[in-house]
N, C-alpha and C positions, 0 to 999 in steps of 0.2 A: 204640470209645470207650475212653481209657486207664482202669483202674481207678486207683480212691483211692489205693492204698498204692502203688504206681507212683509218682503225682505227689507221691506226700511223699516217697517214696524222692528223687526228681527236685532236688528242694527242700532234703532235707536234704546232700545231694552236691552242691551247689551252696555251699550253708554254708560245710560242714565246708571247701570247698576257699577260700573266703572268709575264715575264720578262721585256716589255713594259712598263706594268704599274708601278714596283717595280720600272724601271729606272725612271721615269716620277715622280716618291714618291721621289728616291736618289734626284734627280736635286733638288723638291722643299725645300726638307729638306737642302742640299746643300745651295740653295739662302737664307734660314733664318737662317744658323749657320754663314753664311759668315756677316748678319747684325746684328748678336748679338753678335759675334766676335768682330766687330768695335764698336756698345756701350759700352763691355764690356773693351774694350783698354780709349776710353774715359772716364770712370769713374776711371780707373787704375791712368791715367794721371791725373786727376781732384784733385781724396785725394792727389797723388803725390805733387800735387802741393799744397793744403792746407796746406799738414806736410809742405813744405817748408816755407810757408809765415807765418805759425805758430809757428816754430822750433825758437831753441834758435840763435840768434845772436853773432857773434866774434865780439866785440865790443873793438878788438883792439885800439890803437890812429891811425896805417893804415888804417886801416879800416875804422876809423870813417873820418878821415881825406881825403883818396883816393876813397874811396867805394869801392862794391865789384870788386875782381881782372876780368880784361875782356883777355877772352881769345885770345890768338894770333892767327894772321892769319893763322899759320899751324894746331895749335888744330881747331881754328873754320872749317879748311877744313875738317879733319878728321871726327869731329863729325858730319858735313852735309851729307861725304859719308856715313859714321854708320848710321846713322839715315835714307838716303835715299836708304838704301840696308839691310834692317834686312834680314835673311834666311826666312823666310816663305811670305813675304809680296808682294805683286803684286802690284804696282803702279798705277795707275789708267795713258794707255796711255796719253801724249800729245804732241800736235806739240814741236820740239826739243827734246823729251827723248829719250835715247839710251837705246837699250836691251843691255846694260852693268849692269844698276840697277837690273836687275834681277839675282836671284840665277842661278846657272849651269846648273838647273835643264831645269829649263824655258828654259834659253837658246839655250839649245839642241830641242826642242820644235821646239822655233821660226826659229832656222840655219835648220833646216828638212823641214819646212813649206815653206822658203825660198828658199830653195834647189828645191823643188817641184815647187814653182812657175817660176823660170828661167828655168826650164825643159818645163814650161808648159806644167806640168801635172795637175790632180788634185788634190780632197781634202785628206785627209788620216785622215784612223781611226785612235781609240787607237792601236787597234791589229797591224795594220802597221808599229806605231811610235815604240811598243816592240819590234819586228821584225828589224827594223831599229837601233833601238839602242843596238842589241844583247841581249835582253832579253827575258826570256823565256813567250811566252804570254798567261801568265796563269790570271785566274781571277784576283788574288790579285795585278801584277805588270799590268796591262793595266787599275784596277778601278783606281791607283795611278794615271798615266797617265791622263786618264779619268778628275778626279777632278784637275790637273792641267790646263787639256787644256780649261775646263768649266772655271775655274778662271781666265786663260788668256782672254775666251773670256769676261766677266763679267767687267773686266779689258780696253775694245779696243783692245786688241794686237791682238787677232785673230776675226773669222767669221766662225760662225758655220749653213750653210745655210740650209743644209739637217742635221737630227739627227744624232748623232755621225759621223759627216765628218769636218772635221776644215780645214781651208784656215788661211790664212792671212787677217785681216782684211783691208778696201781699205784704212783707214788713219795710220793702224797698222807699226809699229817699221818707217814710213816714205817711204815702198816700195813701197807704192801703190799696195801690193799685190792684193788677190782675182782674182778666175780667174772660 
């Protein structure tokens, strides 16, 4: 007759490979919402701009005389930050970008990862990073987590070398992290 802890052993290796594979389904579902997301922004942008160059004309004498008004240097800086800081959007790393472009969210991410790395320590799970940021780490705020830290990594900002353990990536935010 098998003993108890056998059949739980039995039971929980059956799980854990049950959970495994769910998470392994998350990530690839994950990678094809994140590129039908971005098609679906460019077709947003696309008629956007068709109603534009379609729409009716002010056909002022200014107008026709000066052409369309160009914005000044302050609006044009504003709308570059807007635009290069939407709330949900990850930037795609590169040499010169500061984790300022990113939401607060991210941020708190990459200042943790950061933190770790001048400690030289190492990588940290989601459950860590809840933990770390005073949340309770229950499934639903660590998958949150979870799908941030996968889009930083998807992004360059981080390095995800072992499954669920994220670093800093070696060209990410400029630290040279990874360790």
């Amino acid at each position: 007759m098998p003993s108890v802890v056998g059949l739980l052993e039995q039971r929980e290796l059956g799980a854990r490979r049950r959970v495994d594979k769910l998470r392994e389904e998350a990530d690839r579902v994950q990678a094809e919402l994140a590129v039908a997301e971005r098609e679906w922004k460019e077709w947003v942008i696309a008629r956007s701009r068709v109603g534009e160059v379609l729409g009716p004309v002010d056909e002022t004498a200014d107008h026709a005389r000066t052409g369309p008004a160009r914005p000044t240097q302050g609006q044009a800086a504003k709308a570059s930050s807007a635009s290069a800081r939407p709330k949900a959007q990850v930037p795609v790393w590169r040499e010169g970008l500061d984790a300022s472009v990113l939401s607060a969210d991210y941020q708190r991410i990459l200042q943790a990862l950061t933190d770790r790395h001048h400690l030289h320590q190492g990588p940290l799970t989601c459950q860590e990073m809840a933990v770390i940021f005073g949340l309770d780490a229950v499934p639903s705020k660590v998958e949150a987590l979870r799908s941030k830290a996968k889009r930083l990594v998807a992004r360059g900002w981080l390095a995800e070398r072992q499954p669920g353990r994220f670093t800093l990536a070696r060209n990410g935010s400029g630290q040279g992290g990874g360790s």
